[in-house]
C-alpha positions as CSV (number, residue, x, y, z in Angstrom):
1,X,0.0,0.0,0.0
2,X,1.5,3.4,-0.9
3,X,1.0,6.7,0.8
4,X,-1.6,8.3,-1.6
5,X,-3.9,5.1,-0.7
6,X,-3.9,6.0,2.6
7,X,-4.8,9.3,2.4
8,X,-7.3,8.6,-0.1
9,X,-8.8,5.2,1.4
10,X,-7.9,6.5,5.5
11,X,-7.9,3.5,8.1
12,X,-11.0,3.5,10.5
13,X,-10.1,5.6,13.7
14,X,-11.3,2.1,15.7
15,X,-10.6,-1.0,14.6
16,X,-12.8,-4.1,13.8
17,X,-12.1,-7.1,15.9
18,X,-13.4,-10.3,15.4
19,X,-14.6,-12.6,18.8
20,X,-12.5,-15.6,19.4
21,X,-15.6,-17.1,20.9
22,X,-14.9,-16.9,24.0
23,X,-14.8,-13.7,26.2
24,X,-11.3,-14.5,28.3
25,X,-9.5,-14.9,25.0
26,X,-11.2,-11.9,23.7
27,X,-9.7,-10.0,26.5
28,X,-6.4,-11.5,25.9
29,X,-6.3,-9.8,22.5
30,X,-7.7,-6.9,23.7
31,X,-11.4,-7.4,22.3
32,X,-10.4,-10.5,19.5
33,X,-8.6,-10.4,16.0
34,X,-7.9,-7.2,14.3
35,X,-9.0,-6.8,11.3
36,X,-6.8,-4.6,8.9
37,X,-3.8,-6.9,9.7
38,X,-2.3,-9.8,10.0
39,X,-2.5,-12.4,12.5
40,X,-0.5,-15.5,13.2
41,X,-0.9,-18.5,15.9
42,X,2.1,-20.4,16.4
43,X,2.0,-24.3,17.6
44,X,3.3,-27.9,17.5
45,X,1.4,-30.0,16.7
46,X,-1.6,-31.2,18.7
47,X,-1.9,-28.1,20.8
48,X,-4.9,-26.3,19.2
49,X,-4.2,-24.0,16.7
50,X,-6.5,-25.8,14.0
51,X,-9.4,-26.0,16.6
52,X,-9.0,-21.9,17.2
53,X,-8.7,-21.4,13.0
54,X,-12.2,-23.5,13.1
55,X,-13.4,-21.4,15.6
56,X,-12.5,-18.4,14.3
57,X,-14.9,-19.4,10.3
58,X,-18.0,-19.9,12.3
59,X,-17.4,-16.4,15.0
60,X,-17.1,-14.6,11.6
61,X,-20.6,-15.3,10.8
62,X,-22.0,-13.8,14.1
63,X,-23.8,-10.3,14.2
64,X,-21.4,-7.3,14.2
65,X,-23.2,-7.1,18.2
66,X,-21.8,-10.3,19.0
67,X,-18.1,-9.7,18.0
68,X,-18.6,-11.1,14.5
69,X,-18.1,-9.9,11.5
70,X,-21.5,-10.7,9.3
71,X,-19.5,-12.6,6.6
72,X,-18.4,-15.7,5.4
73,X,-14.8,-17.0,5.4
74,X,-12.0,-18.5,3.5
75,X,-9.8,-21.6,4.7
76,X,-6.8,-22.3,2.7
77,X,-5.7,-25.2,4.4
78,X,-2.0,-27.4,3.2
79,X,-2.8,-29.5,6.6
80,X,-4.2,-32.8,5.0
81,X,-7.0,-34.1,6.3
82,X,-9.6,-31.3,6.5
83,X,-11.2,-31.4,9.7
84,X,-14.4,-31.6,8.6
85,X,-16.2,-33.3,11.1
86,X,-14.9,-31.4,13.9
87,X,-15.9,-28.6,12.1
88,X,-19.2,-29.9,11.9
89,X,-19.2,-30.7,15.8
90,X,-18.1,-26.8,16.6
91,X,-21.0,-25.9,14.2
92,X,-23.8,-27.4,16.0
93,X,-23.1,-24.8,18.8
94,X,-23.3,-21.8,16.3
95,X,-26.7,-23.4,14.9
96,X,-29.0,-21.7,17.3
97,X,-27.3,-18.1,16.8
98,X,-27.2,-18.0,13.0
99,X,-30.6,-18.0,10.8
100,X,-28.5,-20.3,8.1
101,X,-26.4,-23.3,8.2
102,X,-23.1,-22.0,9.1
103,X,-21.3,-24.9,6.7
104,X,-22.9,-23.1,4.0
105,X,-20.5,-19.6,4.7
106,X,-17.4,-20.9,4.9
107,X,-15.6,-21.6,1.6
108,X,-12.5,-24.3,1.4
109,X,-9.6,-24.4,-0.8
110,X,-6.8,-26.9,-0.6
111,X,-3.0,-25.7,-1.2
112,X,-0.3,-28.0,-2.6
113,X,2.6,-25.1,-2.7
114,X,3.4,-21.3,-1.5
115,X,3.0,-20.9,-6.0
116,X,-0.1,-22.4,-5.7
117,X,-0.8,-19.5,-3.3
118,X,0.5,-17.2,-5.5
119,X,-1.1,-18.2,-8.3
120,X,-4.6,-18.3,-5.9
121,X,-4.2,-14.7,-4.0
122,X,-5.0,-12.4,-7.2
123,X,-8.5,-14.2,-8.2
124,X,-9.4,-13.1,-4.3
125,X,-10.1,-9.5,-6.0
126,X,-13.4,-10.9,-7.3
127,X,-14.3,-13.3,-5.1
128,X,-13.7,-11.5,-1.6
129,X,-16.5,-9.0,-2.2
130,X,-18.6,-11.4,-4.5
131,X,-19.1,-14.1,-1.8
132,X,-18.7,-11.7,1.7
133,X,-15.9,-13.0,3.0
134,X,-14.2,-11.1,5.5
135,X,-12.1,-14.0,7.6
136,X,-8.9,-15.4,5.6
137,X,-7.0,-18.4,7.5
138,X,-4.1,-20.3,5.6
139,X,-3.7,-23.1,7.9
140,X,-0.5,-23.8,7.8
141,X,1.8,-21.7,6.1
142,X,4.9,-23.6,7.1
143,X,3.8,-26.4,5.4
144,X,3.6,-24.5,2.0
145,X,7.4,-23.8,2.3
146,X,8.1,-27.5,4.1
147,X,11.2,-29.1,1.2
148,X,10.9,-26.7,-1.1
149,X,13.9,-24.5,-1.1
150,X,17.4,-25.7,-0.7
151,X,19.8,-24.2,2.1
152,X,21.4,-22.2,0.1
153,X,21.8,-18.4,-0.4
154,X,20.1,-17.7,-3.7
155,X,17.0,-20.3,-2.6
156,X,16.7,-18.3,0.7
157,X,16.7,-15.2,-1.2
158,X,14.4,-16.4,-3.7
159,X,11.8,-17.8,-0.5
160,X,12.4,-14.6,1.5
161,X,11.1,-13.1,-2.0
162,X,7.8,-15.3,-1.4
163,X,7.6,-14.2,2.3
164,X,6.8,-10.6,1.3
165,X,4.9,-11.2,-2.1
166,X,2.0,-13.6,-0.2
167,X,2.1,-11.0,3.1
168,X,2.1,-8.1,0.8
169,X,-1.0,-9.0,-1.0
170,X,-2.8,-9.9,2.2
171,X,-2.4,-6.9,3.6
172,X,-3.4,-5.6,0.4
173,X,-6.4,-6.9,0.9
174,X,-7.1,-7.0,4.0
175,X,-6.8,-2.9,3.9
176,X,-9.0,-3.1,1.0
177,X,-11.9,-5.4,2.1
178,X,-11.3,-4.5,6.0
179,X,-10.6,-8.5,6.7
180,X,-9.2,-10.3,9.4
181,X,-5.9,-12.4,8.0
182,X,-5.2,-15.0,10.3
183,X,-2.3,-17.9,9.8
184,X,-1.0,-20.7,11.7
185,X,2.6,-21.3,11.7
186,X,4.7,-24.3,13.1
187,X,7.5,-24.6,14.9
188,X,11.1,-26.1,14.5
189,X,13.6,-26.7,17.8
190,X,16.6,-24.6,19.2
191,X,19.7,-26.0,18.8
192,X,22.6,-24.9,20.6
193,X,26.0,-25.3,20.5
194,X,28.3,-26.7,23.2
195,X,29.7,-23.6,24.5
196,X,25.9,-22.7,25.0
197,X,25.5,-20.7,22.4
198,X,21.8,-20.5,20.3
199,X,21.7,-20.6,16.4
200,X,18.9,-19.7,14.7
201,X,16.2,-16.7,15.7
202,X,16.4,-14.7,18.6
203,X,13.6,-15.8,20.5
204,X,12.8,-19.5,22.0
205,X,9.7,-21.0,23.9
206,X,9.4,-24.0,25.6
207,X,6.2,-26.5,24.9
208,X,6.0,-30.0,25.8
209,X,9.3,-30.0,27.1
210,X,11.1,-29.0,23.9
211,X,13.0,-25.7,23.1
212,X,11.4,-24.2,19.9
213,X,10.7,-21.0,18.1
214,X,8.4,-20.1,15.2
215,X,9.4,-21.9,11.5
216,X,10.7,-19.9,9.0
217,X,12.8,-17.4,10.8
218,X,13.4,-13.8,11.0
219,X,12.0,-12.8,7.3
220,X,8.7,-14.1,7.6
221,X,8.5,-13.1,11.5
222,X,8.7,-9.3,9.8
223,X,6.0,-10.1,7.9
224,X,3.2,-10.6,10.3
225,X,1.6,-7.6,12.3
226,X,0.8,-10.1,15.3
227,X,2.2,-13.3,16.8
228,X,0.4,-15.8,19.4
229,X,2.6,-18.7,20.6
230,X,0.5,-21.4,21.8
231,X,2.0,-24.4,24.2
232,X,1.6,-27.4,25.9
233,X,2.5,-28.8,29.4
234,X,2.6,-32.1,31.1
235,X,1.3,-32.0,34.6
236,X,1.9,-34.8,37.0
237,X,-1.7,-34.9,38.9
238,X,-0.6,-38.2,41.2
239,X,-0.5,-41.9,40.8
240,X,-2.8,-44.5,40.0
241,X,-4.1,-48.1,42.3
242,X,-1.0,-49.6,39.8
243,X,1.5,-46.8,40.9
244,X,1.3,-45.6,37.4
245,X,1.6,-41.8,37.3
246,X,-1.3,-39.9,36.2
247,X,-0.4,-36.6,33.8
248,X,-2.5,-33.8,32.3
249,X,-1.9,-31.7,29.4
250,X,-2.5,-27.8,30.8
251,X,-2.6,-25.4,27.2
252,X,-1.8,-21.8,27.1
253,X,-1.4,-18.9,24.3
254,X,0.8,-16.1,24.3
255,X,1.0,-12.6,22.9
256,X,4.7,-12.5,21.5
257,X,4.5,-9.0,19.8
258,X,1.5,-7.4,19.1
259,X,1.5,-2.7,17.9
260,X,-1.5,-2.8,20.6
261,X,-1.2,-5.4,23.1
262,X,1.6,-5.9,26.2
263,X,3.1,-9.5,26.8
264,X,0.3,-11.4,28.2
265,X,-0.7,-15.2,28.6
266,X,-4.0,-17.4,29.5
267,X,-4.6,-21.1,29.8
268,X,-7.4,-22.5,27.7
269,X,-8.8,-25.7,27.2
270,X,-10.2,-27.8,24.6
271,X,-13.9,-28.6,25.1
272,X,-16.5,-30.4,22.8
273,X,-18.1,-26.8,22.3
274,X,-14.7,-25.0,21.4
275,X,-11.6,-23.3,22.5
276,X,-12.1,-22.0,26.2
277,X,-10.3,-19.8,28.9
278,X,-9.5,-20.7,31.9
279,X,-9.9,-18.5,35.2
280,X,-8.6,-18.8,38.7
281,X,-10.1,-18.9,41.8
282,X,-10.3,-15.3,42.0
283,X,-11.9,-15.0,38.4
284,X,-8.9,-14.0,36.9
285,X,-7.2,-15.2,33.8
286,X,-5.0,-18.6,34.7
């Protein structure tokens, strides 16, 4: 976007935010996912980022009133199966505030490569505004980039090139048609040398034991506008009548960097009726 768009097409003095559907995550984000910008969720495997992208394409469909967005949705989805029948599942729950099937407003595409994206992102000029869709997720883009690209300096040139040609026209977009952009990232683990000393990014989380930071390094980390770590932890709750030890899985998410938001965490679970927050004894966030 250059200058003279701006001034002729100004941003909205308060941005739209969409619900996460559920009011402690909400909070988290300051009031749910901007719109205008881009959003990424970064997770291994297994901790819930595809149940909060599924989440996300039926809250878009809620009233403006209820933290929605009135619209239908995209998934672009490289993570083979589609979850379709927890989709389904999540869907019943949505049934009783929508006055259509909320299947019918949410639109799937499958992506074999980050050119197949490419080659995908400028029919969206058409079909953004024809079908009402305001909620983009690519879930994930890791996996478009996963053996493509050789370790070498002209290949990571040549991918860094992709990094800001596919962010670049989302937030094209998403300026244009005022959407929320949300992707889900995966992760890869620290290494470290024997004198202690990290290669690789800057930053490092822990989750299920394992040092790890975000896939695709520093040049697509510049890329997004906000970044939510999600994690795992195993809990020892006791032992069993066999002197077996009994473990939990506790979940949280994170605000890594956000323009508008401090550094702030909350545990959530994963329930039959969708992604929750947790609160403590004292009705504050866990």
């Amino acid at each position: 976007m250059r200058p003279e768009d701006l001034l002729r097409h100004p941003l909205p003095t308060q941005t739209p935010k969409l619900t996460l559907g559920c009011s402690l995550l909400d909070r988290l984000l300051g009031g749910g996912i901007p719109c205008y910008t881009i959003t990424e969720i970064v997770a291994e495997s297994g901790t819930g980022k595809t149940q909060l992208s599924l989440q996300l394409l039926l809250a878009a469909q809620l009233p403006v009133s209820r933290g929605g967005l009135s619209a239908s949705s995209l998934y672009l989805h490289s993570e083979f199966p589609f979850p379709f029948r927890r989709l389904h599942q999540l869907s019943l729950f949505y049934k009783t505030d929508l006055p259509h099937d909320p299947l019918e407003r949410i639109f799937v595409q499958t992506l074999q490569s980050a050119d197949h994206l490419l080659d995908l992102l400028p029919r969206l000029d058409f079909l953004l505004p024809k079908l009402n869709i305001k909620l983009i997720i690519i879930d994930s883009v890791a996996a478009l980039f996963r053996g493509e690209f050789e370790n070498t300096p002209l290949e990571l040139k040549r991918r860094s090139s992709m990094f800001f040609k596919i962010s670049s026209k989302l937030r094209f977009y998403s300026h244009k048609f005022g959407l929320a952009v949300v992707l889900t990232n995966q992760v890869v683990d620290v290494m470290q040398s024997s004198d202690n000393l990290r290669i690789g990014n800057s930053a490092f989380f822990c989750s299920s034991g394992r040092r790890v930071c975000a896939a695709l390094g520093l040049s697509w980390a510049n890329c997004v506008n906000t970044r939510l770590f999600m994690w795992r932890e195993e809990e020892r709750v006791g032992e069993d009548c066999e002197s077996f030890e009994r473990m939990q899985t506790r979940r949280f998410i994170r605000v890594v960097f956000a323009p508008h938001l401090p550094d702030s965490s909350c545990e959530f679970v994963i329930r039959r009726e969708g992604v929750l927050g947790c609160i403590d004894d004292n009705g504050q966030r866990k």
